[in-house]
C-alpha positions as a Python dict, from the first residue, in 0.01 Angstrom:
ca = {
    (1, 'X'): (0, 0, 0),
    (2, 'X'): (-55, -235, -272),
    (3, 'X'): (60, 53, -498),
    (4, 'X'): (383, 24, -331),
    (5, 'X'): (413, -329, -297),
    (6, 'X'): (384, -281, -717),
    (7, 'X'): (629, 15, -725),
    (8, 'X'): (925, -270, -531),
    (9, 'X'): (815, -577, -727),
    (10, 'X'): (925, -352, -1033),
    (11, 'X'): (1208, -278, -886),
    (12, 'X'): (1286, -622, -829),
    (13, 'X'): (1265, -580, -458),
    (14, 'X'): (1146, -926, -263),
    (15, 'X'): (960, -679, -12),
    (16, 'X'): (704, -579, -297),
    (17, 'X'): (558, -986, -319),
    (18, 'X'): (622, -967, 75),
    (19, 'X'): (362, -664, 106),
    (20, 'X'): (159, -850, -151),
    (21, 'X'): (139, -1145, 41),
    (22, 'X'): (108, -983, 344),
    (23, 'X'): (-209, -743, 273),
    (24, 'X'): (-402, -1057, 115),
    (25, 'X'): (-305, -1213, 451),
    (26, 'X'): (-492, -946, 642),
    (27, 'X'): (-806, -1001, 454),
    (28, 'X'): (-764, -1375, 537),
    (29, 'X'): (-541, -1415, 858),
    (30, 'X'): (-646, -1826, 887),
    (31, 'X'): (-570, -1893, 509),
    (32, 'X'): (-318, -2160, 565),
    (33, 'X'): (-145, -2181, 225),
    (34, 'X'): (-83, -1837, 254),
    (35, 'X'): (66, -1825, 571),
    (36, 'X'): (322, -2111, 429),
    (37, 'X'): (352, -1856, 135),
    (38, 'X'): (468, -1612, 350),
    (39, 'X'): (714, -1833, 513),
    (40, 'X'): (835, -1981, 203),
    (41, 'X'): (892, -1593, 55),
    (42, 'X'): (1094, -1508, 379),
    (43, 'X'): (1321, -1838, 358),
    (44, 'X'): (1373, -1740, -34),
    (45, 'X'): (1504, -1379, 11),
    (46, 'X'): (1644, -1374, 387),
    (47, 'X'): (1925, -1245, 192),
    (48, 'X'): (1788, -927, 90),
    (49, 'X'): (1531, -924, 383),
    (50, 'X'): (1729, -926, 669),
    (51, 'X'): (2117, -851, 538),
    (52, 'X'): (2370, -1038, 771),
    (53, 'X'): (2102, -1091, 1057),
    (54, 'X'): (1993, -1377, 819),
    (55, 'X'): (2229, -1612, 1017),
    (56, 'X'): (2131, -1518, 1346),
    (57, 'X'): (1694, -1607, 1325),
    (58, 'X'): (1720, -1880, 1596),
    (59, 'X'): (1793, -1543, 1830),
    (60, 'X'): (1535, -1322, 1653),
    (61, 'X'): (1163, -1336, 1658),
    (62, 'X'): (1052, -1101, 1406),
    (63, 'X'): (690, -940, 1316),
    (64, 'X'): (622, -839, 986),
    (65, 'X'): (366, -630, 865),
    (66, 'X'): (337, -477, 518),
    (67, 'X'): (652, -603, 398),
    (68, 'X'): (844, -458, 713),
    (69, 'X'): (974, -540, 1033),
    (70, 'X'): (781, -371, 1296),
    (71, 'X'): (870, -569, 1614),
    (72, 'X'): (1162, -761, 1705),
    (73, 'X'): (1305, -916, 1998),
    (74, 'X'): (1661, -1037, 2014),
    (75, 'X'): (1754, -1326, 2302),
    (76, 'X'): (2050, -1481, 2370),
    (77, 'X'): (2083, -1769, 2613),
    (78, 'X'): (2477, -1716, 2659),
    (79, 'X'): (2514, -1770, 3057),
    (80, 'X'): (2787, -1839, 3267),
    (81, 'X'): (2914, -2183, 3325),
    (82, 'X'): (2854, -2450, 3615),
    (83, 'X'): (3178, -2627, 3716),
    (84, 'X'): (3113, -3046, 3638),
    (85, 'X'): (3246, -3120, 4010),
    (86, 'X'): (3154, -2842, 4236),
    (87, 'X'): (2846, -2650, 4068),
    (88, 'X'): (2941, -2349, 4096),
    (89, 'X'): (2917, -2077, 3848),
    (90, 'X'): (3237, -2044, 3682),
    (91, 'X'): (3283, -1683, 3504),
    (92, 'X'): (3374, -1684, 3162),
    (93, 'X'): (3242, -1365, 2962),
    (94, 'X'): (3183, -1388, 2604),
    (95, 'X'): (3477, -1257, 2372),
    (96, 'X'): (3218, -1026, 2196),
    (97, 'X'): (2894, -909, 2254),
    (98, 'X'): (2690, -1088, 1946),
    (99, 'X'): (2321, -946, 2103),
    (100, 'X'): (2456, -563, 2044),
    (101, 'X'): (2618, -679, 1725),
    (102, 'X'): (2236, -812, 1652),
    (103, 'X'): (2092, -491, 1736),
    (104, 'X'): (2302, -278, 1540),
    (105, 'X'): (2242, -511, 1213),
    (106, 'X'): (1902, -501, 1284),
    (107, 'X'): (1855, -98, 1323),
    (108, 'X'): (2096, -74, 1012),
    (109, 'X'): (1818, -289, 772),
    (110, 'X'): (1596, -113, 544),
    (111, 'X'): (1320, -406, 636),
    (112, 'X'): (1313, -230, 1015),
    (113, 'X'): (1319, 98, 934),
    (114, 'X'): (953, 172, 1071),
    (115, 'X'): (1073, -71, 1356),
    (116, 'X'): (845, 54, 1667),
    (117, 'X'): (948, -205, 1925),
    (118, 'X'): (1223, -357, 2026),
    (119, 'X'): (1298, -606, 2291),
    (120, 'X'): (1675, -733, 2397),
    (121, 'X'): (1706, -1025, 2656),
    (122, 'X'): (1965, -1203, 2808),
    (123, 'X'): (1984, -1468, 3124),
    (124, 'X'): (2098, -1379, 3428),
    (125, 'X'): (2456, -1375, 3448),
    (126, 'X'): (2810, -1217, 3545),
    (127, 'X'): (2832, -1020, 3212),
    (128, 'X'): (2477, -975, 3152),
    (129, 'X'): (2439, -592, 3275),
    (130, 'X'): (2746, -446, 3072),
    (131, 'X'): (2615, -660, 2711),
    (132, 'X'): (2255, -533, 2754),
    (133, 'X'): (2420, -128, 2827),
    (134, 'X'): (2616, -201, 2495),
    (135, 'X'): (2277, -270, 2354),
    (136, 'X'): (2139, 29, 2449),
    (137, 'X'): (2407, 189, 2336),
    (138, 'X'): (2369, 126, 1992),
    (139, 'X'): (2021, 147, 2013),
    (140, 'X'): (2146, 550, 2108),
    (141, 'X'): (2421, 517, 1788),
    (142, 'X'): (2129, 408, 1530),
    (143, 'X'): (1861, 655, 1730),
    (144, 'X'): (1548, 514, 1503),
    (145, 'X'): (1314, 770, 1497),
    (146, 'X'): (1022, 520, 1455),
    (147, 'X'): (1093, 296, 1762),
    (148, 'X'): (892, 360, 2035),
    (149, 'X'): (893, 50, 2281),
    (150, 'X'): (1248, -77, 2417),
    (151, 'X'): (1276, -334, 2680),
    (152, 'X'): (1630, -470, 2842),
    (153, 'X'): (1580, -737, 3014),
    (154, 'X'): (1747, -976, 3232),
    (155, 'X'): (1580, -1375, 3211),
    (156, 'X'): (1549, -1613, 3496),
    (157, 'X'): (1519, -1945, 3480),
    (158, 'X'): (1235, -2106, 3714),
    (159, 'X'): (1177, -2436, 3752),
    (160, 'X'): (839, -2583, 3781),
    (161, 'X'): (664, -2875, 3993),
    (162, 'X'): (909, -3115, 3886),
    (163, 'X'): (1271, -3058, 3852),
    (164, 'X'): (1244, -3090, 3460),
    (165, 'X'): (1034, -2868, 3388),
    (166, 'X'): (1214, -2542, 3312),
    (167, 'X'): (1101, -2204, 3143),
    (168, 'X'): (1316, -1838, 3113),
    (169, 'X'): (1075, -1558, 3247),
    (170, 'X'): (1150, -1185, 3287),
    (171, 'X'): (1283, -1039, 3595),
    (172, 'X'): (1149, -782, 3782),
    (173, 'X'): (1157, -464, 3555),
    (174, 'X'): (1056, -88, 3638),
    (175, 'X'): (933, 135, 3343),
    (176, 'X'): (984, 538, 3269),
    (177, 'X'): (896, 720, 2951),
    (178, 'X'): (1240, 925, 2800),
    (179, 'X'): (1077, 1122, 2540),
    (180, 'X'): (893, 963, 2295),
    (181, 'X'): (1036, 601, 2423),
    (182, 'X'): (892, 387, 2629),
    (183, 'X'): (1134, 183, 2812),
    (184, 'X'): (1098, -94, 3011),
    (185, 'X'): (1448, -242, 3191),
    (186, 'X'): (1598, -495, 3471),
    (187, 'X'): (1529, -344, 3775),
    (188, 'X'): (1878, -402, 3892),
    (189, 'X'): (2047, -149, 3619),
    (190, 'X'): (1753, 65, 3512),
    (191, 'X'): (1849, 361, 3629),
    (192, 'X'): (2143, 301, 3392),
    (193, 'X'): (1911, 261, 3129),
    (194, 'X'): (1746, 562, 3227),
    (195, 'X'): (2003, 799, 3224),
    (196, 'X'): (2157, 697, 2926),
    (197, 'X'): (1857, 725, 2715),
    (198, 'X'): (1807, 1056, 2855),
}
């Protein structure tokens, strides 16, 4: 690996200090200064790193290994909107769907191409089914040979002991294999999921 992470330096490549960085990391994972070197590296070339998903990292959480994405999971918290006076949900869907736009920026980087898993999420809402299928779909488009976990899934919000305290967790999901892929989706449109990865 280091051989390569030579090979991309020389080529001027930001990846080739990132795999650098990276492989001295995993001799010394609690090294502080160069976890912030890592960081710092990432902020410096987003450009090159992560193309036109640069603008879009508040709704990505990313692992990188060896100069290369390997995991990612794409949220959104777009939701429908409560009325001020009554409190009811008032539908309003999105004019595009950014999280497939995400996806298909993501699948199209040459930092994801050994990409293994992928996660899409979205809270529960009136337009929340058809946005995650769209994802799916161009999960289908891009067909990465190297991914090998994909979850859909819908978030809820549940509120703790006091009113204030709020946190998004997972719905209920069922999981299938389709080939090689091991999916994970919403119980509510799996099947969906299911047939059109098939």
């Amino acid at each position: 690996m280091a051989v390569l992470a030579d090979l991309l330096s020389g080529r001027g490549d930001p990846r080739g200090e990132l795999v650098q960085l990276q492989l001295e990391r995993e001799q010394r994972p609690f090294d502080v200064r160069l976890a912030k070197a890592e960081a710092a590296h990432l902020a410096r070339h987003d450009r090159a790193l992560l193309g036109p998903l640069r603008t879009a990292t508040s709704l990505c959480e990313l692992t990188w290994r060896r100069g290369y994405i390997v995991e990612a999971r794409l949220k959104s918290y777009a939701q429908d909107h409560a009325d001020r006076f009554t409190g009811q949900r008032v539908v309003i869907e999105p004019k595009r769907t950014r999280l497939a736009r995400l996806v298909r920026e993501l699948l199209a980087l040459e930092s994801a191409r050994p990409l293994a898993m992928l996660t899409v999420q979205l809270p529960y809402s009136s337009f929340a089914r058809p946005h995650l299928l769209a994802c799916v779909d161009e999960v289908l488009v891009a067909s990465p040979s190297s991914l090998r976990v994909l979850g859909v899934h819908v978030l809820e919000q549940r509120y703790g002991d006091d009113w204030y305290s709020a946190d998004w967790h997972v719905a209920a999901t069922l999981e299938q294999r389709v080939g090689d892929l091991h999916v994970s989706a919403d119980a509510a449109f799996a099947p969906q999921v299911f047939s059109r990865l098939a």
